[in-house]
N, C-alpha and C positions, 0 to 999 in steps of 0.2 A: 176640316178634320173629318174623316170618312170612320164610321161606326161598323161592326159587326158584332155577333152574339152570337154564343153559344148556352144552351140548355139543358138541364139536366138533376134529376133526381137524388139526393144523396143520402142513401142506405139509412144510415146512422142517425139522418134527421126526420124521418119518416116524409110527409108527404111536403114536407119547405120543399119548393120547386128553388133551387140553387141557379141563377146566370154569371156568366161569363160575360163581360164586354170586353171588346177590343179598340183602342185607340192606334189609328193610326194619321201621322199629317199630311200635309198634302205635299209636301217634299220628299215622303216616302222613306224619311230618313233617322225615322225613330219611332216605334211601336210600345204602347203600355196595355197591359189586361187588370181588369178591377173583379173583382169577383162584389155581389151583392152580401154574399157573406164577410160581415166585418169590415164590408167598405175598403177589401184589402187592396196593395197593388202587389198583384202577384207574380208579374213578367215586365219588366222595365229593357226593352233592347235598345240601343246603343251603337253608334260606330267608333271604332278605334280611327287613327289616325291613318290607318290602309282603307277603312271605310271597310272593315269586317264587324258585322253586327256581335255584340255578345250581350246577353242577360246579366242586370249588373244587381237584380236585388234578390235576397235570400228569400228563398218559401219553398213551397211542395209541390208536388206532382197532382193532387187533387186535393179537393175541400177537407177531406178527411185529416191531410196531415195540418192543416192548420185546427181543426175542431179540437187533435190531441195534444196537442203545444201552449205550453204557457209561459211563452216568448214574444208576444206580442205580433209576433213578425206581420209586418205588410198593413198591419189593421190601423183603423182611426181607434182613436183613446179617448174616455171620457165614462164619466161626467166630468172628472177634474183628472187630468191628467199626472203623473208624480205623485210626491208625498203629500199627504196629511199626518201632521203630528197625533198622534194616541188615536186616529180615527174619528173624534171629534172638531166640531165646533160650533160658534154660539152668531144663531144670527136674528135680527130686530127681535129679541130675548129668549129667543129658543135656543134650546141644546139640542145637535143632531149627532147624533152615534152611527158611525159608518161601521164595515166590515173592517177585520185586522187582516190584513193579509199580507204584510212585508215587517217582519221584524213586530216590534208595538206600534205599526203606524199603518195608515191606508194606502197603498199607491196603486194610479191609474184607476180608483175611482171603487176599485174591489174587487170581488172576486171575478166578477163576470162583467170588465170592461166592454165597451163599445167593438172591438175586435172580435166579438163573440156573440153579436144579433146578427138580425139580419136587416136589411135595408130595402128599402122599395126604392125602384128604379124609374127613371126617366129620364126624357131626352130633353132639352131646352135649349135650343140655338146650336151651339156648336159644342155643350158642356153637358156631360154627363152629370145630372144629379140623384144623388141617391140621398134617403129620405127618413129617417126612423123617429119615431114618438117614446121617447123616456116618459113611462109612468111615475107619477106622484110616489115617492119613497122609492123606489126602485135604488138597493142597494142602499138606504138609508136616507137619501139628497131631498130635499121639500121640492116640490114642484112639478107638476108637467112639462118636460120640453120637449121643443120639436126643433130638431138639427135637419140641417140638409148639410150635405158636401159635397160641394162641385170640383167635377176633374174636367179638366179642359189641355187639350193637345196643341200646342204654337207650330206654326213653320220654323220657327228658329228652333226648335227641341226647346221647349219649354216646357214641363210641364206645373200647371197651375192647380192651385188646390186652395180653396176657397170652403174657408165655416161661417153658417149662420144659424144661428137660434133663437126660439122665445122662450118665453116661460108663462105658466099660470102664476108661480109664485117665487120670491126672490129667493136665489139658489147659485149657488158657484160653478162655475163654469168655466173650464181650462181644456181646450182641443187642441190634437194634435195627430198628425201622422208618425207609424213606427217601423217605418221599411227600414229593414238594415241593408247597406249600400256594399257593395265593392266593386270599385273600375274596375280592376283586371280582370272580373265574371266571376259572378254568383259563386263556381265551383273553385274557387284559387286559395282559400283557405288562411290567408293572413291579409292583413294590414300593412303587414311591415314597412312596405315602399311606398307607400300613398304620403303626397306629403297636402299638411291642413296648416291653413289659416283661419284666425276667429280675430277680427279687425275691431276688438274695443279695449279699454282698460279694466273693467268688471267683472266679478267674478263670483259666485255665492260658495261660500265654505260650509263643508259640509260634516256631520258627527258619524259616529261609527256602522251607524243606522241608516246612512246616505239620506240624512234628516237635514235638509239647510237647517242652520243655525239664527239666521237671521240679519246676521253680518253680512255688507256688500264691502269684498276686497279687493283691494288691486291687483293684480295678475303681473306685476312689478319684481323683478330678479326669483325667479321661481320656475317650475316645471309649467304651471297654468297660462306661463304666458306665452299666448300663439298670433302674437300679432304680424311677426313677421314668420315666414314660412316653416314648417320641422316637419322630419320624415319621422314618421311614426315610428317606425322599427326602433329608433334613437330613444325615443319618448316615452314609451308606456310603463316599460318597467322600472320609470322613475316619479311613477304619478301614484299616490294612492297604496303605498308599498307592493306595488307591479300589479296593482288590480286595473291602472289606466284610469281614462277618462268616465265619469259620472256626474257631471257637474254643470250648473245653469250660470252661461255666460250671459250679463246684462248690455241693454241696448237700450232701457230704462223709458225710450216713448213707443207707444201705441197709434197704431192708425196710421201710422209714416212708414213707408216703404225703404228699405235698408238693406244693404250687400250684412250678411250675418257670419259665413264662413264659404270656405275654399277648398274643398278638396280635388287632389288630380290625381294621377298615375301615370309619372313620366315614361315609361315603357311602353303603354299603350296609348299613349296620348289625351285619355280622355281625361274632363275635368268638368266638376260639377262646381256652379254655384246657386247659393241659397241667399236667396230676399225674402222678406219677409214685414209685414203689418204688428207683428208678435214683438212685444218688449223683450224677452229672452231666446237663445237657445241653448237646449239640452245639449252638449257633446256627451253621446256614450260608445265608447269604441269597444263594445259588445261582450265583458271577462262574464258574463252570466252564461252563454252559449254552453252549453252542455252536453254539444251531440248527439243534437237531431239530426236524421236522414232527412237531405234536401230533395229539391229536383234533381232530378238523374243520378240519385244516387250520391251525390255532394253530400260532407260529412259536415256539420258547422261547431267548430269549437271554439275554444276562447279567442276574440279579433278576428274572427272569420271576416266580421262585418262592423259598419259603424251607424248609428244613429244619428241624423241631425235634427231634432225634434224641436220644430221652433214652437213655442207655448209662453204663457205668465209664469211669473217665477212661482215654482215649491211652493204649498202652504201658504198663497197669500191669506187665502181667509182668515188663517189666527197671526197675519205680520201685520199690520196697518200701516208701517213704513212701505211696503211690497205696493205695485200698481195692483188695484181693484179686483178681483175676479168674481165679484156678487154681480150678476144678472137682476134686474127691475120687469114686473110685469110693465108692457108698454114698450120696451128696450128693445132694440136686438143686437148679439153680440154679432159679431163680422170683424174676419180676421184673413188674410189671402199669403199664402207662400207659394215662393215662384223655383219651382229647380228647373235651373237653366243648363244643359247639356250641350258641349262644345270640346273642342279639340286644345289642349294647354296653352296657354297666351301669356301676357305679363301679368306679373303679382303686383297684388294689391298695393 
């Protein structure tokens, strides 16, 4: 995997010196850029089935338009990814009070997620890691941690993305990546023809607050069930009363590598899939979009794009039924998703 970098100053942030990296593989045949701001991936190209490259993730022209955006777009998420109920919870007898910034509950960790630091960079073998130290309360969370997140570029269009953390003190921890995806390129404005698969029977039900409930459901004669293939355009405005997809599909073990979902885009050929170490993922086929100006001018509104955020499910810290997300001084969490980029093949 061959690296370059770009440098540069960004106005708004006074003197944060801002990089660009670029990944490219050694087949030449699929390009990502990571900005150190936000750990975002800002430029994901791609070949269609002509082998005509296109940009297939939503973002901006410069660091600026991600600073004004609170869309997560492109950036890693955390301290804890998703909701927390009422912004609290209670851990080895403490009560921690977070920020409220979604409805009565916290999600993505607060106001000023992990999409919104900045990260220290470096090179390690063939993977970009970038580096950031979470202070002690920062955003409310008990603890010191220290995340790295490795991006690493395959000859097969892979691209790998690899969390690790410690802690000084035990503290919840849920990462994830928030690129919004579209095959047909960044600038194409719907979903509609993309068809997705999510290969398990699980499902978390969700309250009006897009608050899991607590409940693990079957995905059994209903709109939630994507086990065998559906073209979106068919599907959204039957999920959610047409608000679509927002919801953590279970995979229920940790640490085991797993096909998690499917998407393609029979017209241009291309098709992503996502493995992943992560007990859940997030389907969100993006109705929050609001119309922000993208790159070149791309308008992004409701379904522009979709999220596949593989993470631990919603709120485990107040479900005990939920897989763990409390961190141990001594511990380190490690987690790896793999987006694997290819040309449409057979379904799952």
């Amino acid at each position: 995997m061959a690296f370059s970098l770009r440098r540069f100053v960004c106005s708004s942030s006074g003197l944060i010196l801002r990089l660009w990296f670029t990944l490219q593989n050694g087949s030449n045949t699929m390009e990502v850029q990571i900005l150190t701001y936000g750990a975002i991936i800002s430029k994901l190209l791609i070949p269609d089935k002509h082998g005509k490259l296109s940009d297939v993730v939503l973002g901006f022209d410069n660091v600026e338009g991600y600073e004004n955006q609170s869309l997560y777009i492109g950036g890693i998420i955390g301290r804890v990814a998703n909701r927390i109920a009422n912004g609290q919870f209670t851990l080895d007898g403490e009560t921690y009070k977070l920020q409220i910034n979604n409805g009565p509950n916290t999600n993505h960790g607060g106001f000023r997620s992990y999409d919104k630091v900045h990260w220290e960079p470096s090179v390690k073998d063939s993977k970009l890691c970038l580096t950031y130290i979470s202070p002690s309360g920062e955003n409310g969370f008990p603890g010191q941690v220290r995340i790295q997140v490795f991006y690493e570029l395959t000859d097969d269009n892979t691209l790998v993305v690899t969390y690790e953390a410690t802690t000084t003190k035990a503290t919840p921890i849920n990462l994830t990546n928030h690129a919004y995806f579209n095959l047909a390129g960044q600038e194409c404005g719907h979903l509609s023809d993309h068809l997705l698969t999510v290969p398990t029977d699980n499902y978390l039900p969700v309250d009006e607050n897009c608050l899991v409930t607590g409940e693990i459901k079957s995905v059994e004669n209903g709109p939630m069930d994507l086990r065998t293939e559906v073209k979106l355009g068919e599907r959204l405005e039957k999920v959610s009363g047409g608000n679509g997809y927002d919801h953590t599909y279970c995979f229920g073990q940790s640490g085991k590598k797993k096909l998690m979902a499917r998407l393609s885009h029979p017209e241009s050929g291309r098709e992503l899939e996502v493995w992943s170490t992560q007990p859940g993922i997030q389907i969100y086929t993006g109705f929050f979009l609001d119309g922000p100006v993208g790159k070149n001018g791309s308008v992004y509104k409701q379904y522009s794009g979709m999220c596949l955020e593989t993470q631990h499910y919603p709120n485990s810290i107040n479900m005990p039924q939920f897989p763990s997300t409390v961190l141990e001084p001594g511990t380190t969490f490690q987690e790896t998703t793999w987006f694997k980029f290819g040309i449409t093949s057979a379904k799952i």
